[in-house]
C-alpha positions, 0 to 999 in steps of 0.5 A, a space after each residue: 829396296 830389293 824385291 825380296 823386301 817388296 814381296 815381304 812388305 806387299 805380303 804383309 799389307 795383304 794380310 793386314 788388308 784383309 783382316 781389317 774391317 772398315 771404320 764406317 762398318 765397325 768402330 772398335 773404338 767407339 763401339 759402334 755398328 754403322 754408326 751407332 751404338 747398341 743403345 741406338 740401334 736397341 732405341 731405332 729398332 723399338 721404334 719401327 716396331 712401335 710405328 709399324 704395330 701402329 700402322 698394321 693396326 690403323 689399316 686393320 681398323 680401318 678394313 674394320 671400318 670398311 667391311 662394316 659399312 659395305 652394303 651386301 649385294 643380296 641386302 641391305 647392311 642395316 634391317 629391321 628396326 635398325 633400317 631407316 624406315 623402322 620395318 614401316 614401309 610407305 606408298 609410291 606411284 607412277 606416273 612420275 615425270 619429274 622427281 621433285 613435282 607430283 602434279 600429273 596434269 593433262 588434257 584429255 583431247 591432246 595426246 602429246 600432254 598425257 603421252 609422257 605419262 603413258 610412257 613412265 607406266 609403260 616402262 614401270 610395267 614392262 619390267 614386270 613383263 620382262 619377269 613373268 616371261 621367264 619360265 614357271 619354275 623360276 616362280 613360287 607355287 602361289 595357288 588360291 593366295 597360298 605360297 608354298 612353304 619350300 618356295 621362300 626364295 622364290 617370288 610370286 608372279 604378279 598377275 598384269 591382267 588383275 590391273 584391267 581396265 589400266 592398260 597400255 592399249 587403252 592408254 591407261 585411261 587418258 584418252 577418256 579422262 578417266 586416268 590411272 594411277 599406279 600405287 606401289 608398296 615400297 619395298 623393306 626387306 623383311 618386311 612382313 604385314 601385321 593385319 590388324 582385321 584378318 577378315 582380309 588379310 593383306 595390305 589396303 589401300 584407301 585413296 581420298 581428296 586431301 579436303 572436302 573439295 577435293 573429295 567432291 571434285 575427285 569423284 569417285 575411284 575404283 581399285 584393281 585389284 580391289 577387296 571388300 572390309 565391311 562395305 567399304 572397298 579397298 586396293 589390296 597388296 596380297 600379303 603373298 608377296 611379301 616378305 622382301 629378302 633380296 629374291 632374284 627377280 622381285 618386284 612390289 605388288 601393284 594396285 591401280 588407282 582409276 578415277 572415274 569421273 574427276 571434275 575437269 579444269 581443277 587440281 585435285 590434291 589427291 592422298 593415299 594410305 595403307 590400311 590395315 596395318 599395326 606395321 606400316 608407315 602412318 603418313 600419306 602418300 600424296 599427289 595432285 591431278 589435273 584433267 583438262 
């Protein structure tokens, strides 16, 4: 072959070279674009579209779900009559040692049995102190029982001193055996008291023995803060603390509970009810006491 032949035919394949598309790209004769044909890829990309709605609209669903269901940081994701307490708060207390048992038993003359007791109401009431220490601006103006109206977002301070004689210097009565106990509303968000006697227009609280021997072994109880209904006394929860709505800085009003003369060497089974109230929980707190 002489070189002009070679030139010719190399030319030749060049050309040919480049203007052939490779089978596996496109199959003039069957048709096809890598492999399928128009209804295949017509079918493949229904498909994925299919599959890909169907994924964008599980996660939204789900992000749905989510959002939802978190819980706000300033509230609770369900209020009112869709929270589980139904707007109906109940009573807590302290001192609680152990969650499951609500015996508080101590004698009187041994200062370790009555110290975690002491201890649990220390904590409780020093974060109220931590709160009142801040300055009076932070707080609502809440003057002769009366919140100012432009002061909603801000909590009334809760006067430790309407507590005495149930304080930490002379521990609470435990020495004496003449205990307190300290009674707390629980908070419900939006929670606003219906009175049902305005001659005194705030929560109370009637604290009793369970049966007649208890009322009789548990003697006689005085409140601090305390109110008068008819010739009856009461702790009082001023209706000025409330309502809860995620307030920086709230905390329950107290009332505490003081037994002055309980019968010695026998539990008390002891139970306590808001009163005063068309909108409160209808059961009762209940605890025992024990002084030895």
């Amino acid at each position: 072959m002489s070189m002009q032949e070679f030139s010719d035919n190399l030319s030749t394949l060049s050309y040919v070279s480049r203007r052939r598309i490779p089978l596996w790209i496109w199959d003039p004769k069957n048709r096809t674009l890598f492999g399928r044909t128009a209804a295949s890829w017509t079918l493949c990309i229904l498909f994925y579209l299919a599959y890909y709605a169907f994924l964008a609209g599980f996660f939204m669903g789900m992000l749905m779900v989510f959002l939802y269901t978190e819980v706000p940081d300033d509230r609770p994701a369900r209020t009112g009559m869709q929270s589980l307490l139904n707007l109906k708060p109940g009573l807590g207390f302290r001192p609680v040692i152990d969650v499951q048992k609500s015996l508080i038993k101590f004698a009187k003359t041994d200062p370790q049995s009555y110290l975690p007791y002491t201890e649990n109401i220390d904590a409780l009431l020093d974060a109220y102190k931590i709160v009142n220490s801040k300055p009076d601006g932070q707080f609502a103006n809440c003057k002769d029982g009366k919140k100012d109206p432009d002061s909603v977002e801000r909590v009334c301070k809760f006067p430790l001193d309407s507590l005495n004689p149930c304080t930490r210097e002379n521990n609470y009565g435990y020495p004496d055996g003449t205990p307190c106990v300290i009674l707390k509303v629980n908070k419900v968000y939006g929670w606003l008291p219906d009175i049902e006697n305005m001659g005194q227009p705030h929560a109370l609280v009637n604290c009793t023995g369970q049966n007649p021997a208890d009322i009789e072994n548990m003697g006689s109880v005085t409140y601090y803060p305390s109110a008068k209904l008819g010739d009856k006394s009461f702790g009082i929860f001023d209706s000025v603390y409330f309502p809860f709505i995620g307030q920086p800085g709230y905390l329950s009003p107290l009332v505490a509970l003081k037994f002055t003369n309980p019968k010695r060497h026998v539990t008390i089974l002891v139970e306590c009810q808001l009163q005063n109230l068309k909108n409160a929980y209808t059961g009762s707190l209940g605890f025992e006491i024990r002084v030895d």
